[in-house]
VOBA-1610 file (N, C-alpha, C; in pm, whole numbers, padded with zeros to 5 digits, always signed):
BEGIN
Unk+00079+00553+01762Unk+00211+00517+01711Unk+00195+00442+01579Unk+00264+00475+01481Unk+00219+00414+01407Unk+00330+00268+01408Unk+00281+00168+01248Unk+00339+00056+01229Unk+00442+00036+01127Unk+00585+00020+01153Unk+00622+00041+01035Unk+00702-00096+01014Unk+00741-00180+00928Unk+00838-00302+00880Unk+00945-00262+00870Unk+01077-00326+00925Unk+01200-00322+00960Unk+01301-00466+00883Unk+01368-00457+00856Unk+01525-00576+00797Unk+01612-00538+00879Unk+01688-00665+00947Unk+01733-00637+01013Unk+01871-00690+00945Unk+01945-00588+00927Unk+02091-00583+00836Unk+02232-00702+00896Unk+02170-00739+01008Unk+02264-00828+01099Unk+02200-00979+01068Unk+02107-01006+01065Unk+02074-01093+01054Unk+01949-01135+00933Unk+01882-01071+00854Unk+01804-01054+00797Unk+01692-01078+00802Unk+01623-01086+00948Unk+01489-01126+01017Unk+01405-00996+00947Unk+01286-01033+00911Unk+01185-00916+00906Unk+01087-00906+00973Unk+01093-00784+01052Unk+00972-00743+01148Unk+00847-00601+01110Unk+00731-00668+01242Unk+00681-00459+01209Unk+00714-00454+01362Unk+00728-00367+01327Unk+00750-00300+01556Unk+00626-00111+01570Unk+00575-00132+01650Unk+00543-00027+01675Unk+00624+00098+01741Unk+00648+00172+01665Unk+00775+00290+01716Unk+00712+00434+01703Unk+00748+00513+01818Unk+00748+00637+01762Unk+00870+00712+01676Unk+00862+00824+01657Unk+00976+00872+01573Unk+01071+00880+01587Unk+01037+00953+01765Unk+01271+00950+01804Unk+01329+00785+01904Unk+01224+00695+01847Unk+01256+00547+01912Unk+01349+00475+01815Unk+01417+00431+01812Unk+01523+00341+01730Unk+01434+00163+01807Unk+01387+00052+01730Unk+01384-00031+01737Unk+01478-00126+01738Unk+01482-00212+01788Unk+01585-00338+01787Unk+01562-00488+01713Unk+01601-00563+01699Unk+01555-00700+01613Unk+01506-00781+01702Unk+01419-00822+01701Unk+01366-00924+01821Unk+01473-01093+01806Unk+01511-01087+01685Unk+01537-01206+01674Unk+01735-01211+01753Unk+01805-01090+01715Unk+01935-01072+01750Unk+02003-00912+01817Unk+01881-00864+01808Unk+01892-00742+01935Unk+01988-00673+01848Unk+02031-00620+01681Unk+02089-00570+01674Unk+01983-00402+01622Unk+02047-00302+01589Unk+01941-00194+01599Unk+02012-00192+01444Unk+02088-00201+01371Unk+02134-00156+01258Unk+02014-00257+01148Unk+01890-00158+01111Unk+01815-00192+01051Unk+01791-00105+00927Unk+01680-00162+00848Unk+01623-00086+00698Unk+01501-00104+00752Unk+01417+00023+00758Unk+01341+00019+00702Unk+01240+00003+00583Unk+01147-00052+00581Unk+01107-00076+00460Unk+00965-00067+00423Unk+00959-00084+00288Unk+00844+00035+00298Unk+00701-00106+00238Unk+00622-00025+00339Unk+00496-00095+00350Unk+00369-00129+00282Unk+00357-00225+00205Unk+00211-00249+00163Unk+00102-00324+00232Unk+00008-00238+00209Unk-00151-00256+00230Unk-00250-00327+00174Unk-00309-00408+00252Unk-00393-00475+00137Unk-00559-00400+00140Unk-00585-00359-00004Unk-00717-00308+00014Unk-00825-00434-00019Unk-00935-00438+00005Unk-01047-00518+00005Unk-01132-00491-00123Unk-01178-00539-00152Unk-01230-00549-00307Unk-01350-00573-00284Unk-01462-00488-00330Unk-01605-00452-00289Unk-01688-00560-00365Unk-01760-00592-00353Unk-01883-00667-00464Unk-01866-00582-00584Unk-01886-00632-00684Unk-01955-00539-00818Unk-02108-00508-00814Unk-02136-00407-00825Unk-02275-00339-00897Unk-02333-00421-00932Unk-02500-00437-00897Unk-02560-00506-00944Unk-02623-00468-01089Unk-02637-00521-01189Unk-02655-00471-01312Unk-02801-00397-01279Unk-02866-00248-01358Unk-02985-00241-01367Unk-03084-00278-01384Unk-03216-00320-01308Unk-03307-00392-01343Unk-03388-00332-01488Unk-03404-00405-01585Unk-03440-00379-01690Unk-03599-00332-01676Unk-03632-00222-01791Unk-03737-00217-01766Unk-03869-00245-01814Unk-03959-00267-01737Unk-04091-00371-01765Unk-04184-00230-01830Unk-04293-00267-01897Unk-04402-00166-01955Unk-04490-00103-01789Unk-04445-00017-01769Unk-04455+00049-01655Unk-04622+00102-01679Unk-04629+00106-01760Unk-04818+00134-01833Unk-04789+00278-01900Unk-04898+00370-01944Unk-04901+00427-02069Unk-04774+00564-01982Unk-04720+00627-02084Unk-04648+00741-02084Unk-04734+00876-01992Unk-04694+00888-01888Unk-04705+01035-01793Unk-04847+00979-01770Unk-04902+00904-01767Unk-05025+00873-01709Unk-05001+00742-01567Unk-05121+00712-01493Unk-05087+00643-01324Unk-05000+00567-01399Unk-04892+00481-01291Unk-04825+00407-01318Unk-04727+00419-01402Unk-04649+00538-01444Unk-04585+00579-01582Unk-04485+00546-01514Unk-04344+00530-01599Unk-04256+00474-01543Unk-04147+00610-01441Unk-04088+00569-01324Unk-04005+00731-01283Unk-03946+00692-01357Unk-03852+00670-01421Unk-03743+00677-01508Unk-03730+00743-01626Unk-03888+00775-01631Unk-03866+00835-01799Unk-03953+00963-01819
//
């Protein structure tokens, strides 16, 4: 079922109620059903940033042991 936020036009309490589709919700606060729905925001989470590339050190001579993968 999903979650959706409701105003309740009688009294102006704001709720979320879990409803299915052909359910009409009521106001918890004054039991009236003459409501708005309203429309819902989400909060997204905000990741770390990227750690910058480690710079690179003299990996030793070009395509010989120890050459760098990067290059």
């Amino acid at each position: 079922m999903p979650l959706y936020e409701y105003a309740c036009q009688e009294c102006g309490q704001h709720f979320e109620a879990l409803v299915r589709s052909d359910t009409i919700p009521e106001c918890p606060h004054c039991h009236s059903t003459t409501l708005e729905k309203q429309l819902s925001v989400f909060a997204t989470g905000k990741s770390a940033p990227e750690a910058p590339p480690s710079p690179c050190a003299g990996c030793g001579r070009a395509g010989g042991p120890g050459s760098c993968a990067f290059g």
